[in-house]
ZAMARGU-4260 file (C-alpha; in steps of 0.2 Angstrom, whole numbers, plus 5000, padded with zeros to 4 digits):
<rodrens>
0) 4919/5051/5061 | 4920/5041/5078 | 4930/5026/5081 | 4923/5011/5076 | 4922/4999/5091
5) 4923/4980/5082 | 4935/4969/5091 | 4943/4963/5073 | 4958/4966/5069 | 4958/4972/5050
10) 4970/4975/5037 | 4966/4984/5021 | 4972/4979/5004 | 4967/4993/4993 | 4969/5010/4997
15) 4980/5025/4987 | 4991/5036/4995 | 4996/5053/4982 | 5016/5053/4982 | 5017/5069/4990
20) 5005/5080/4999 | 5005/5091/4987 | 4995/5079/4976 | 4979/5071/4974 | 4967/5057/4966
25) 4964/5059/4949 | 4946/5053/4955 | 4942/5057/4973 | 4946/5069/4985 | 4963/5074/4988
30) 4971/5064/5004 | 4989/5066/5014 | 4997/5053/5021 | 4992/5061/5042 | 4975/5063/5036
35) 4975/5043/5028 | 4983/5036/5044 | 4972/5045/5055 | 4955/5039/5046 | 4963/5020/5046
40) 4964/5024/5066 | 4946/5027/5065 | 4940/5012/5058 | 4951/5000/5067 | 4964/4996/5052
45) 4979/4992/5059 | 4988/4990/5042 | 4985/4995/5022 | 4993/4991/5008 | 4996/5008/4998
50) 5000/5014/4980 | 5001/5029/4969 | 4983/5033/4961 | 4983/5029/4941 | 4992/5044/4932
55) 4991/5037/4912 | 5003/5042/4899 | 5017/5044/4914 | 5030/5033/4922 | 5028/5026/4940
60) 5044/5027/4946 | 5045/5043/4954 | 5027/5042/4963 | 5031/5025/4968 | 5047/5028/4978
65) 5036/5044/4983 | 5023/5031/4992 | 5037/5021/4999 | 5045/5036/5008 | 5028/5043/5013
70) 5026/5025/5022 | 5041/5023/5033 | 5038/5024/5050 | 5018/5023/5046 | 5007/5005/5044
75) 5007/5008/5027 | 5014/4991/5015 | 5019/5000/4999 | 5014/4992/4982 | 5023/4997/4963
80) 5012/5001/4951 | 5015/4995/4937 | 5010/4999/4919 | 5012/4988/4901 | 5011/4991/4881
85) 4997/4978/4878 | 4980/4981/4874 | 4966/4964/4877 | 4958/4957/4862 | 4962/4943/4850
90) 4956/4950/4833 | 4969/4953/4820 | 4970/4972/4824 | 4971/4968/4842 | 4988/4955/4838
95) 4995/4967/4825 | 4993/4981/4838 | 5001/4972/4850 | 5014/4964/4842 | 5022/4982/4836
100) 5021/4989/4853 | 5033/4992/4859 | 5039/4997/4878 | 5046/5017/4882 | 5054/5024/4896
105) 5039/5027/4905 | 5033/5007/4903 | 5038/4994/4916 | 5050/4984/4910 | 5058/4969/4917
110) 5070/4976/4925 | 5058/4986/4937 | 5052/4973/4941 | 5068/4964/4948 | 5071/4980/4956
115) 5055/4982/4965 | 5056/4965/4971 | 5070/4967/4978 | 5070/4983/4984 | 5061/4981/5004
120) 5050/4994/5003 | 5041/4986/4991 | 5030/4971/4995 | 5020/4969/4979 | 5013/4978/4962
125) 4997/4985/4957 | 4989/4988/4938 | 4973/4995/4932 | 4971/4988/4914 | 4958/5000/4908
130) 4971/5014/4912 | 4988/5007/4909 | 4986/4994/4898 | 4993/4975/4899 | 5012/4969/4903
135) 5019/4959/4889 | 5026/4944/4888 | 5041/4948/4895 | 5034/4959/4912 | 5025/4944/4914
140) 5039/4932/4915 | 5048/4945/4928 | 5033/4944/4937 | 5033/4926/4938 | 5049/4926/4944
145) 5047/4937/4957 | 5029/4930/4962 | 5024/4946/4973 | 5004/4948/4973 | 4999/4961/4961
150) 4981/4968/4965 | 4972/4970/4947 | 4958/4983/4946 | 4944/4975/4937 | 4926/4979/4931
155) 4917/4982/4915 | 4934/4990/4905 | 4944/4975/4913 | 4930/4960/4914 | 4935/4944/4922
160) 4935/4935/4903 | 4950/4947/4899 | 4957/4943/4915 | 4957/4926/4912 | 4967/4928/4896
165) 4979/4939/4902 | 4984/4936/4922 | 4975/4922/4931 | 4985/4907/4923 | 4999/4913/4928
170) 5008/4906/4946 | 5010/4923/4955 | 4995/4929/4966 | 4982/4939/4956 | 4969/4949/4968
175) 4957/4957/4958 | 4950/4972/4965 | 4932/4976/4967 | 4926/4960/4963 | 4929/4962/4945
180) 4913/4973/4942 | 4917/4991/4946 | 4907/5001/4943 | 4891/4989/4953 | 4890/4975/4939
185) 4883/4961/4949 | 4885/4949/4933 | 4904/4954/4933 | 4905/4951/4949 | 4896/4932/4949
190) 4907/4928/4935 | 4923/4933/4945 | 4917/4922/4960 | 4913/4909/4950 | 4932/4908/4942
195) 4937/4906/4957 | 4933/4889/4957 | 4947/4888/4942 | 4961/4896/4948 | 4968/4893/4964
200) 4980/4908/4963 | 4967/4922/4962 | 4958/4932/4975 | 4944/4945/4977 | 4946/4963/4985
205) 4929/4971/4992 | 4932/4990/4988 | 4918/4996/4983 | 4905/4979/4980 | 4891/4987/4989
210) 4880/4971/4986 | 4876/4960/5002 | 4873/4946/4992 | 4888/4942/4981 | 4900/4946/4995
215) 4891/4935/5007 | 4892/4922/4992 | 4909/4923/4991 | 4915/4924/5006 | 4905/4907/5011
220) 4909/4898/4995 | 4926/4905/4995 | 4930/4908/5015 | 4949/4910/5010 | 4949/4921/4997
225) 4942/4938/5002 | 4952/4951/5007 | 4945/4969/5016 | 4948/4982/5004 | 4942/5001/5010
230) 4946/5009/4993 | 4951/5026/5002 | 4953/5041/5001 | 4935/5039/4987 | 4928/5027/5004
235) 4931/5032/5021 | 4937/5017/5027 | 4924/5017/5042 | 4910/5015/5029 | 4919/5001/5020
240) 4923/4992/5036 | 4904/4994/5042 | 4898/4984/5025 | 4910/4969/5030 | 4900/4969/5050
245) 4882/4970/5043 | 4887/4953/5031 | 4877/4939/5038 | 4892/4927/5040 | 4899/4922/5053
250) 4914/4929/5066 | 4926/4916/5058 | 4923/4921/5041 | 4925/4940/5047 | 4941/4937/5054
255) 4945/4928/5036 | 4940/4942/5026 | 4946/4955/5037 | 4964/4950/5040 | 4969/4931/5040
260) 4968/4928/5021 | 4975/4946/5016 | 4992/4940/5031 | 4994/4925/5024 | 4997/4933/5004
265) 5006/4947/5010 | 5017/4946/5024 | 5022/4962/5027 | 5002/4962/5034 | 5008/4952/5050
270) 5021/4962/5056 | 5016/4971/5071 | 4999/4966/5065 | 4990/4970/5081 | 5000/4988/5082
275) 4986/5001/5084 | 4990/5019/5078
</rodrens>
């Protein structure tokens, strides 16, 4: 693809990076890190946060350090991902269920969470509920003590009611990815805007919302609270930045959604912010 000429700087929140070049999306074409950096260049992205694909029934340690040294010396921000033992629901099977769970060595425990936190090459976590579960109780409480952002995937197996009950009254920062109704739930995605109004804490990613209207919605009822998400490798990142230009908003609210909000959550977007590849 050509270069996209926009005059906006842009940062991306959501995008997965394999740990190695020798793997791949369990969804999606297969990327390397040359190939993902060079595809950002084309779009104008001159930062994107990055994280392990989803990988269920396996611990993250290993591909998250694998992200983390597949983004030094790159504009790549590496996220943990991060997994749990809880399942949503509060019928008596669900509390049973949960109460009896009880975390393994391939669960995040508090402890990796302290460690990511303080390890530098980490600057946030990422979760996908439908995949991985919930963190208990005590993740949670690790989490708040951190208070990294931690980008949730949401959609129809993770809708914004079971968000609500599980992450968004909590006092770290919770971007909910997609708009909360992957796979192109516009209701989902109203009743995700619509919470915004409640928490102040929670945010909205724009991988894959392909609908002009609730992304012009929120971006003017909510001009802080967007953040440019590409969802690459699935998205060239051309295509997703393309949807942003074509909103009818204005250039403020582009710049907000594009790079301002997303900087001022995760810092380790500004630095060297207006670095081109």
């Amino acid at each position: 693809m050509l270069e996209l000429e926009h005059g906006f700087r842009v940062v991306d929140i959501s995008a997965r990076l394999p740990p190695t070049d020798g793997g791949g999306e369990n969804r999606g074409p297969p990327i390397t890190a040359d190939r993902l950096e060079r595809e950002m260049h084309q779009a104008g992205v001159t930062k994107s946060v990055v994280f392990p694909p989803s990988d269920p029934g396996t611990s993250y340690v290993a591909p998250n350090n694998g992200v983390a040294r597949r983004s030094v010396d790159r504009p790549f921000v590496a996220f943990a991902r991060i997994n749990g033992t809880q399942t949503p629901g509060r019928n008596a099977t669900g509390k049973l269920r949960n109460a009896v769970s009880r975390r393994t060595e391939r669960h995040t425990s508090p402890s990796d969470i302290e460690k990511y936190a303080y390890d530098d090459r980490f600057h946030g976590f990422v979760l996908d509920p439908a995949v991985d579960g919930y963190p208990d109780e005590d993740v949670i409480a690790a989490l708040e003590d951190v208070d990294l952002p931690v980008i949730v995937r949401g959609g129809t197996d993770a809708p914004p009611e079971t968000l609500e009950e599980t992450l968004l009254d909590r006092t770290f920062p919770v971007i909910v990815g997609r708009f909360g109704g992957h796979p192109l739930n516009r209701a989902l995605m109203d009743e995700m805007i619509d919470l915004l109004d409640e928490y102040d804490d929670c945010y909205l990613e724009t991988s894959f919302v392909r609908y002009r209207e609730q992304l012009e919605r929120a971006l003017m009822e909510h001009p802080d609270r967007v953040f440019f998400g590409s969802g690459a490798p699935a998205c060239h990142p051309n295509v997703a930045v393309m949807e942003i230009l074509t909103l009818d908003v204005s250039e403020d609210l582009l710049r907000r959604a594009f790079s301002k909000n997303a900087c001022r959550i995760v810092e380790a977007l500004t630095v060297h912010a207006d670095r081109r590849i």
